[in-house]
Backbone as ProteinMPNN parsed JSONL, in Angstrom:
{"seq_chain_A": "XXXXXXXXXXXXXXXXXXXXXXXXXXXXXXXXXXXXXXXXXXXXXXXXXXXXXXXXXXXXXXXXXXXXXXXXXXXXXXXXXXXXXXXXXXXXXXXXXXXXXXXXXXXXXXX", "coords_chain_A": {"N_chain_A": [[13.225, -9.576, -37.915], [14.114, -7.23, -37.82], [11.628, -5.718, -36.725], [11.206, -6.578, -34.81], [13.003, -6.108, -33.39], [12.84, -3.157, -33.43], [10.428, -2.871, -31.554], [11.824, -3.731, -28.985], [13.453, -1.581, -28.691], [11.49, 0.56, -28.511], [9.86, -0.45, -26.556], [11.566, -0.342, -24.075], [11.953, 2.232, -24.041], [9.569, 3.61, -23.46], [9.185, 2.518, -20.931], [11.724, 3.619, -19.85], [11.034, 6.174, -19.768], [8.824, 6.517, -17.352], [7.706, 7.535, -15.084], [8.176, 7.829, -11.352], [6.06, 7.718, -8.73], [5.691, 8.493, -5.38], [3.756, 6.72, -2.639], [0.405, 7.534, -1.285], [-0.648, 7.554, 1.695], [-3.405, 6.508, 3.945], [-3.982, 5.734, 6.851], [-6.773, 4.498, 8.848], [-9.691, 3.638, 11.086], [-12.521, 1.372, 10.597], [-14.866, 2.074, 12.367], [-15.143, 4.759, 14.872], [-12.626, 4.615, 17.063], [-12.254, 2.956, 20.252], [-11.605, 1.469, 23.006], [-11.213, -1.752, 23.478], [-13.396, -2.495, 21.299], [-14.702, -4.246, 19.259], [-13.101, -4.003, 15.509], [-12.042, -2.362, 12.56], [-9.059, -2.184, 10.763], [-7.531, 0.096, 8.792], [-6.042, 0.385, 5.93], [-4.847, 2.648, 3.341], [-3.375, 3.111, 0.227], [-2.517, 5.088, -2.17], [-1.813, 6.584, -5.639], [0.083, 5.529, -6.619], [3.431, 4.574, -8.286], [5.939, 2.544, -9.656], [4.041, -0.487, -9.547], [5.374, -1.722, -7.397], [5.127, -3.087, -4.864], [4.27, -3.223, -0.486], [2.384, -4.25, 1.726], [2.338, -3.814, 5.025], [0.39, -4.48, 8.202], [0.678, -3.487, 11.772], [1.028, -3.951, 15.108], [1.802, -2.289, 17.563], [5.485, -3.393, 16.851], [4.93, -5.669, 15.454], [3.477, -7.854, 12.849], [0.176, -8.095, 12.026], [-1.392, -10.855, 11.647], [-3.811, -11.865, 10.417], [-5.943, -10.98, 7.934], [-6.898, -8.745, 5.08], [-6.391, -8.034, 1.311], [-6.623, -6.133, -0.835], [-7.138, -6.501, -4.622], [-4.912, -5.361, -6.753], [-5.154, -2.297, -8.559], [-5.596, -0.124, -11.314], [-5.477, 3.328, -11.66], [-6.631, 6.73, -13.346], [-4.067, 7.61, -15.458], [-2.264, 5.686, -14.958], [-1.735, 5.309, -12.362], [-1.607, 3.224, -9.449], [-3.588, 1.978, -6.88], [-4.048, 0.269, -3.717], [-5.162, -1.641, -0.914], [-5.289, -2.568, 2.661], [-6.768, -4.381, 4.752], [-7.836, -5.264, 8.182], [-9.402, -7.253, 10.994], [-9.707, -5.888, 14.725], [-8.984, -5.413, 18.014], [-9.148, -2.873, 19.644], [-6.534, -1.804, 22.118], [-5.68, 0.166, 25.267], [-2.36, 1.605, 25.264], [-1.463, 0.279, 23.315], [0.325, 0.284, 20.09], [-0.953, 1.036, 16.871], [-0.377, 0.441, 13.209], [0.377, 1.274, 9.835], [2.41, -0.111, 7.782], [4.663, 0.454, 4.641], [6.216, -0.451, 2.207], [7.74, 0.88, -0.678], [9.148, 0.501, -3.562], [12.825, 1.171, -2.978], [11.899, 2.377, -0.471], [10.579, 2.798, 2.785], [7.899, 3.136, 5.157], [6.238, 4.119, 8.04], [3.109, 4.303, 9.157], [0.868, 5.698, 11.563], [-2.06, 5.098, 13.318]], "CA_chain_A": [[14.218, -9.247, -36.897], [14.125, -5.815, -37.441], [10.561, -5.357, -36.275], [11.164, -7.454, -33.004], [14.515, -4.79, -32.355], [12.264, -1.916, -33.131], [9.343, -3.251, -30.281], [12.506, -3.596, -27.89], [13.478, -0.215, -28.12], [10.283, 1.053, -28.38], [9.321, -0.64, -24.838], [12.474, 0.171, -23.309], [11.826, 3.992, -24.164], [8.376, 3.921, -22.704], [9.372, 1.865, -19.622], [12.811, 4.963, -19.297], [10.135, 7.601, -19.196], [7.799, 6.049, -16.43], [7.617, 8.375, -13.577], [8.224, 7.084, -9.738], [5.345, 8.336, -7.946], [5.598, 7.88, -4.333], [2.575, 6.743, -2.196], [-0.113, 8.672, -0.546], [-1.115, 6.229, 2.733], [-4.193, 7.243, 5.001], [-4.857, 4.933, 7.784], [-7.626, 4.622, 9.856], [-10.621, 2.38, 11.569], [-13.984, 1.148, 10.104], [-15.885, 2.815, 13.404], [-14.696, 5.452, 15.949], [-11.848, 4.352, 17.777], [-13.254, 2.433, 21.277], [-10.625, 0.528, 23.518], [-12.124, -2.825, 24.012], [-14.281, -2.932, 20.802], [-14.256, -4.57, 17.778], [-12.81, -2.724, 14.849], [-11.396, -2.72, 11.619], [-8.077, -0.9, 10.85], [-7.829, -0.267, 7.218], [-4.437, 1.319, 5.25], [-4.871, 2.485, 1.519], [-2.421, 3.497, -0.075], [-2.864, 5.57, -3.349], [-1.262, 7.213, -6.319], [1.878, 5.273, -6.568], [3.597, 3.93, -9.678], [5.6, 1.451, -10.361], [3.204, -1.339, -8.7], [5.976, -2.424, -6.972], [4.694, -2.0, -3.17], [4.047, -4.21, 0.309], [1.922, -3.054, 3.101], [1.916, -4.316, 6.749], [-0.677, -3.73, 9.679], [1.5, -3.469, 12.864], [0.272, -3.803, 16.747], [3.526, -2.103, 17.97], [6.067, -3.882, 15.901], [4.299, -7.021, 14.988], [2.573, -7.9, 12.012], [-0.799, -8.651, 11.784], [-1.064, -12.319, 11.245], [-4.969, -12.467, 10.303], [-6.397, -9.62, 7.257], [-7.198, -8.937, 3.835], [-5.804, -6.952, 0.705], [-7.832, -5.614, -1.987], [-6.624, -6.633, -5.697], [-3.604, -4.024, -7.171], [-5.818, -1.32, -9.317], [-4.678, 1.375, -11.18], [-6.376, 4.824, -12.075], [-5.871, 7.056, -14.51], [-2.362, 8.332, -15.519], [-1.372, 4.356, -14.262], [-1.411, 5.221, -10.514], [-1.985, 2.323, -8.563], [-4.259, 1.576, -5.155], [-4.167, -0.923, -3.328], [-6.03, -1.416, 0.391], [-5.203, -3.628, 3.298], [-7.771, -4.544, 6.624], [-7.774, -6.266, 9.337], [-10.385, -6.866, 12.481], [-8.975, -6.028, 15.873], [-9.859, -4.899, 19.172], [-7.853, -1.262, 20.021], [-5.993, -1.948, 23.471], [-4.719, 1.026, 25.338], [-0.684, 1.065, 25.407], [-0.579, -0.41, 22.115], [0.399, 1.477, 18.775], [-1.484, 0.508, 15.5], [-0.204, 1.468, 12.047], [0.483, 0.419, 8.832], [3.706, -0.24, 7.314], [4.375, 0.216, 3.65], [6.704, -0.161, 1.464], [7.658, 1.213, -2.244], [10.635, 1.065, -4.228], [13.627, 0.916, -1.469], [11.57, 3.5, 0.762], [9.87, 2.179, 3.7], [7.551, 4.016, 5.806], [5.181, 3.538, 8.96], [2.146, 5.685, 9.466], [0.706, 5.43, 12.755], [-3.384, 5.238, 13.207]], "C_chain_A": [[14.232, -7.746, -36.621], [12.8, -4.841, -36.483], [10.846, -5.483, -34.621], [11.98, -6.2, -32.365], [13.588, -3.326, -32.278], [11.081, -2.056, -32.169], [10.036, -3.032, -28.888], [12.754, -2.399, -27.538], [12.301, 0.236, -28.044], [9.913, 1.295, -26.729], [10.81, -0.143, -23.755], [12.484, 1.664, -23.262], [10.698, 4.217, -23.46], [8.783, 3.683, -21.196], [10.602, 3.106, -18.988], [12.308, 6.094, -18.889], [9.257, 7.409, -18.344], [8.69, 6.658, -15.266], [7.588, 7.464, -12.451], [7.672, 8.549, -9.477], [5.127, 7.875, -6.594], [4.027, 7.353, -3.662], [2.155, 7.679, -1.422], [-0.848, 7.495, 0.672], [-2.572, 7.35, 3.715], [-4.748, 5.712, 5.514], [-5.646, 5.081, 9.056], [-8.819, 3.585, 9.898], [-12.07, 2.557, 10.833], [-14.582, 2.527, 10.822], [-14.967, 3.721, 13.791], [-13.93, 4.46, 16.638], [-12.674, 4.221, 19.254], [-12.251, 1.83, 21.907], [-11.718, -0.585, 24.389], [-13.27, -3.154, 22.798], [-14.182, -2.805, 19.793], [-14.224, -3.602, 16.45], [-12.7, -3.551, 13.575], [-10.219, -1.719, 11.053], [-7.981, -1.373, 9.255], [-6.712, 0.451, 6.715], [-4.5, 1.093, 4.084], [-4.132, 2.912, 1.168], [-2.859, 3.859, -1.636], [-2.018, 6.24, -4.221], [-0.037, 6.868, -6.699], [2.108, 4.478, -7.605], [5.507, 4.076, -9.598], [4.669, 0.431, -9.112], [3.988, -2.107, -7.55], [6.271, -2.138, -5.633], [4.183, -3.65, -2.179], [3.467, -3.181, 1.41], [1.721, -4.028, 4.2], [1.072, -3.602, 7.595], [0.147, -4.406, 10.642], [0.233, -3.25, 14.089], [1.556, -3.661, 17.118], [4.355, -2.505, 17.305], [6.131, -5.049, 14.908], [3.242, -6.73, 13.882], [1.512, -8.443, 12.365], [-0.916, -9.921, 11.41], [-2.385, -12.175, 10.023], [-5.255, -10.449, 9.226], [-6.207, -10.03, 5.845], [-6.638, -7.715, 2.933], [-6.393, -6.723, -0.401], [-6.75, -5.926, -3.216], [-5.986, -5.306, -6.363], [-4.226, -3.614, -8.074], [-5.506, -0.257, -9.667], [-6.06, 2.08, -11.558], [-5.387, 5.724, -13.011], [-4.309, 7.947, -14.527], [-1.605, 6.491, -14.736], [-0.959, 4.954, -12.883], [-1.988, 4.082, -10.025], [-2.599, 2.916, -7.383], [-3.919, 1.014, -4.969], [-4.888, -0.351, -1.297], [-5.934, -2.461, 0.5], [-5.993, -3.599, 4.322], [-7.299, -5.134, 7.328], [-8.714, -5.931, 10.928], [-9.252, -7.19, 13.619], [-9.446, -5.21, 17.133], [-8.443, -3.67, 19.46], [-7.785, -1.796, 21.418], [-5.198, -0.715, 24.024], [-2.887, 0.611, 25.596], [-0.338, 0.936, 24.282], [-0.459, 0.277, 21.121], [0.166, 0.405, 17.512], [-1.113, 1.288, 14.375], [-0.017, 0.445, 11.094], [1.965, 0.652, 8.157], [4.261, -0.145, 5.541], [5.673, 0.674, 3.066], [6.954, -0.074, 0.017], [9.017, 1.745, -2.591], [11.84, 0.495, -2.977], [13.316, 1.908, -0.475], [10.521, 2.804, 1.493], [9.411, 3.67, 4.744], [6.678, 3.4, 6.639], [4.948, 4.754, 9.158], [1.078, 5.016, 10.923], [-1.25, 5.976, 12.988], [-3.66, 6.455, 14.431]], "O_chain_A": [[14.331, -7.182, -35.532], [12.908, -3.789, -35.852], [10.722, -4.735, -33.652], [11.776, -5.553, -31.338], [13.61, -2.557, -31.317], [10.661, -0.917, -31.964], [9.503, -2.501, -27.914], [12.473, -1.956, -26.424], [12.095, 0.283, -26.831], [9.756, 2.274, -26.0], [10.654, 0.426, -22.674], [13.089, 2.231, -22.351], [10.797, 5.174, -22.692], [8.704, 4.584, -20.361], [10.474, 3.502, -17.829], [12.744, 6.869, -18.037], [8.495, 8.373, -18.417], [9.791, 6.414, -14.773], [7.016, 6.38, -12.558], [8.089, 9.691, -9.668], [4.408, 6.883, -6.474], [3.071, 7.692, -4.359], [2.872, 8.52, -0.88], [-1.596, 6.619, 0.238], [-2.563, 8.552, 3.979], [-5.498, 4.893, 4.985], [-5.267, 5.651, 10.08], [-8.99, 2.787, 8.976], [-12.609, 3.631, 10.566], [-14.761, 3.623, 10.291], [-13.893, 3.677, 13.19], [-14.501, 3.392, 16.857], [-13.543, 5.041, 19.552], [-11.607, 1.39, 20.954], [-12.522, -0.464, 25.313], [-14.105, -4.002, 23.111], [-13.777, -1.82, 19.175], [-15.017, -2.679, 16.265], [-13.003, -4.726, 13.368], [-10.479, -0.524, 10.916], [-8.182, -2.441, 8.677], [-6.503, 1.425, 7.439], [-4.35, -0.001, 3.539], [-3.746, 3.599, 2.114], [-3.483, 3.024, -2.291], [-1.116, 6.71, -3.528], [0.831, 7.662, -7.062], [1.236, 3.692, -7.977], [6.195, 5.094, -9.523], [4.715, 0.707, -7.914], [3.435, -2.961, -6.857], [7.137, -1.392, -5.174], [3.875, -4.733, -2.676], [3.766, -2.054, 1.807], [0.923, -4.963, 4.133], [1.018, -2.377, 7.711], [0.394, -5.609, 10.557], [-0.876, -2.715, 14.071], [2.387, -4.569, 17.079], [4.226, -1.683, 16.398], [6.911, -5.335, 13.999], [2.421, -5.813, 13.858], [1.667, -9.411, 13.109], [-0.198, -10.048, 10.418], [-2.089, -12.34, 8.84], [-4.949, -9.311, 9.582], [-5.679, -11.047, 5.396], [-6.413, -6.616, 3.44], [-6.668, -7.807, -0.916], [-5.568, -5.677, -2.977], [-6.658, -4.277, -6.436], [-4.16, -4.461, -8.965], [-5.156, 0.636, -8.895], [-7.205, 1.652, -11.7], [-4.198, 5.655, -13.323], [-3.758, 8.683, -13.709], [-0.546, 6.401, -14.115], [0.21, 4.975, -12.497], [-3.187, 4.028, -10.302], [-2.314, 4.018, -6.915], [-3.112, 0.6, -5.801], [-4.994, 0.741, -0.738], [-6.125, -3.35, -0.329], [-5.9, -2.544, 4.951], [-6.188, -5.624, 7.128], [-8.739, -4.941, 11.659], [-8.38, -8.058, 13.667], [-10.337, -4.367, 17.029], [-7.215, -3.764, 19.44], [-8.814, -2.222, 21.942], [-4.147, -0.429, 23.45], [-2.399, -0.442, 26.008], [0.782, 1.278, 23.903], [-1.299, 1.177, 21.116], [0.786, -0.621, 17.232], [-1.342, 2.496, 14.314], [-0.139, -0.771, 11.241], [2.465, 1.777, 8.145], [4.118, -1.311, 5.171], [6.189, 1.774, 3.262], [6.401, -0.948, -0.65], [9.703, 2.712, -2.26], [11.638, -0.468, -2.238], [14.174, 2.324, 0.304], [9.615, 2.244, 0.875], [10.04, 4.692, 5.017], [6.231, 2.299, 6.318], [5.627, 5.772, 9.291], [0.718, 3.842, 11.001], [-1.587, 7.145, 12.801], [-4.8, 6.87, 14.643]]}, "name": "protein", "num_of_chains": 1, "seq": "XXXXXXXXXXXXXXXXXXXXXXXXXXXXXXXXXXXXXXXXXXXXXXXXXXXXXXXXXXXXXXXXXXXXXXXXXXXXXXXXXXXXXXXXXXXXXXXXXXXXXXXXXXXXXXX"}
């Protein structure tokens, strides 16, 4: 019993000192930007800890229906990646970005 209580605190002391590191987002397309030709818009998001994160690809305020998200990876010092795609054709008028949130902070970064 005593072991088990000294594991609890233990992990509860490690888990009290775990840093909130916000994310670092850079989005942008496979190719050169083209209106009218097929793409891929891509939003990574890096350096952020705890893992506890969601990212959207927006066409103006709409999600992306159709795309892919790379498996949650950390690096060293426990920073997380993660990386979302999606193919789409750039249309002028329209605004492409990615949406991401971490923790209770939400942000949109705009391609």
């Amino acid at each position: 019993m005593k072991l088990f209580l000294y594991l609890v605190v233990c992990i509860l002391s490690i888990c009290s000192q775990a840093k909130v590191s916000l994310p670092k987002v850079q989005v942008y397309s496979y190719s050169p930007g083209e209106f009218g030709k097929s793409n891929t818009l891509i939003c990574r998001v890096s350096g952020f800890h705890p893992p506890d994160i969601s990212i959207d690809l927006l066409v103006d305020e709409d999600k992306m229906t159709e795309g892919k998200q790379s498996d949650l990876a950390f690096e060293q010092g426990w920073m997380f990646h993660l990386m979302k795609s999606a193919h789409f054709i750039p249309q002028m008028g329209k605004k492409y970005s990615c949406r991401v949130k971490h923790m209770q902070k939400t942000q949109t970064f705009v391609w």
